[in-house]
C-alpha positions in Angstrom: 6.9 13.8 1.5 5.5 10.8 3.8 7.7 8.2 1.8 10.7 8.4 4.7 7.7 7.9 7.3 6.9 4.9 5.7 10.3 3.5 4.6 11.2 4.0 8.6 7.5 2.3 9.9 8.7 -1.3 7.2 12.1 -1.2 8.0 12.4 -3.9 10.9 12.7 -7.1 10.1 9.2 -7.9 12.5 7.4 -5.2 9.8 9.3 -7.4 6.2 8.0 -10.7 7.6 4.5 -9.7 8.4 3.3 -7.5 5.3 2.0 -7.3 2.0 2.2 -3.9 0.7 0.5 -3.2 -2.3 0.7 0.3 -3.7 -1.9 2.0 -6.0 -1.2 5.0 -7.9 -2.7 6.9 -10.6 -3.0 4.6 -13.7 -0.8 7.5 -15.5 1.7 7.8 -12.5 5.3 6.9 -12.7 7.0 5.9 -9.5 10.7 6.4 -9.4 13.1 3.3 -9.6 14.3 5.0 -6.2 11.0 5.6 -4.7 9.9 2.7 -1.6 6.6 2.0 -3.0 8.2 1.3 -6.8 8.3 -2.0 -5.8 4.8 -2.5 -4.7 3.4 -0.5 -7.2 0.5 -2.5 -9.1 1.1 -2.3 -12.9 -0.5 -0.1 -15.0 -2.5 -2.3 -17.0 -4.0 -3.1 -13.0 -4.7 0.4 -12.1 -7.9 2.1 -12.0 -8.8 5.9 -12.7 -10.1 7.4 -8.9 -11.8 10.2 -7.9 -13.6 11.1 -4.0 -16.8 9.2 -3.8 -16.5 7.5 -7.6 -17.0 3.7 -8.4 -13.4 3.8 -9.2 -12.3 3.9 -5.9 -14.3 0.5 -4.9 -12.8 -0.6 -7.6 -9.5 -0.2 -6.7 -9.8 -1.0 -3.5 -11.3 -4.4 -4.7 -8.1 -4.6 -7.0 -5.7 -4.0 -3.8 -7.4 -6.8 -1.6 -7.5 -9.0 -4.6 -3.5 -8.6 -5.0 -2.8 -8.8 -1.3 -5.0 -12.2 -0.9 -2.7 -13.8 -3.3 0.1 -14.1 -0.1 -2.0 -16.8 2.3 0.1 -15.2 4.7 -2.5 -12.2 4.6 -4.5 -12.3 7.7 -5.2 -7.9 8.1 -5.7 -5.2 5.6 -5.2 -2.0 5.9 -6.3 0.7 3.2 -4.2 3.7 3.1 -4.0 7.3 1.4 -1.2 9.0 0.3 -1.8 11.6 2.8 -1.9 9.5 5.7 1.4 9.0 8.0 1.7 6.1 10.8 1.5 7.3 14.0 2.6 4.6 16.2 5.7 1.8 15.2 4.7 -0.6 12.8 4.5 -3.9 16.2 2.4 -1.3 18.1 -0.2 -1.4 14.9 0.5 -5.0 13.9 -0.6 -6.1 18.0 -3.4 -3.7 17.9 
């Protein structure tokens, strides 16, 4: 239900030439060919079981940072849920 959110928060062309998104889901998860995050998705044999409060979820995150670095580009990180929405336009965040 956030993916239009989301899709509207990277749509300018400022938002495409300053991120990285790298997208996590459940290691049994399939994302929809249509879905925004299909292409960010990490792939499977990268994704880690998580659960609140479990070594997993250091784990993943460590996984995400790891994939992100790879673009020297990186400079911020920002570590997301799926139930988290942005609030303010993607320049308003980036200049924060």
């Amino acid at each position: 239900p956030t993916e239009p959110l989301w899709r509207a928060f990277f749509a300018s062309e400022f938002a495409r030439r300053r991120s990285v998104i790298v997208v996590h889901p459940p290691p049994t998860f399939e994302l929809r060919p249509s879905s925004f995050f299909a292409p960010y998705a990490l792939p499977r044999y990268r994704r880690v079981r998580v659960t609140w409060g479990s070594l997993g979820l250091v784990h993943a995150e460590l996984v995400l940072l790891a994939t992100a670095l790879r673009d020297r580009s990186a400079r911020r990180f920002v570590l997301l849920s799926e139930t988290d929405v942005p609030l303010w336009p993607f320049r308003c965040t980036f200049d924060a």
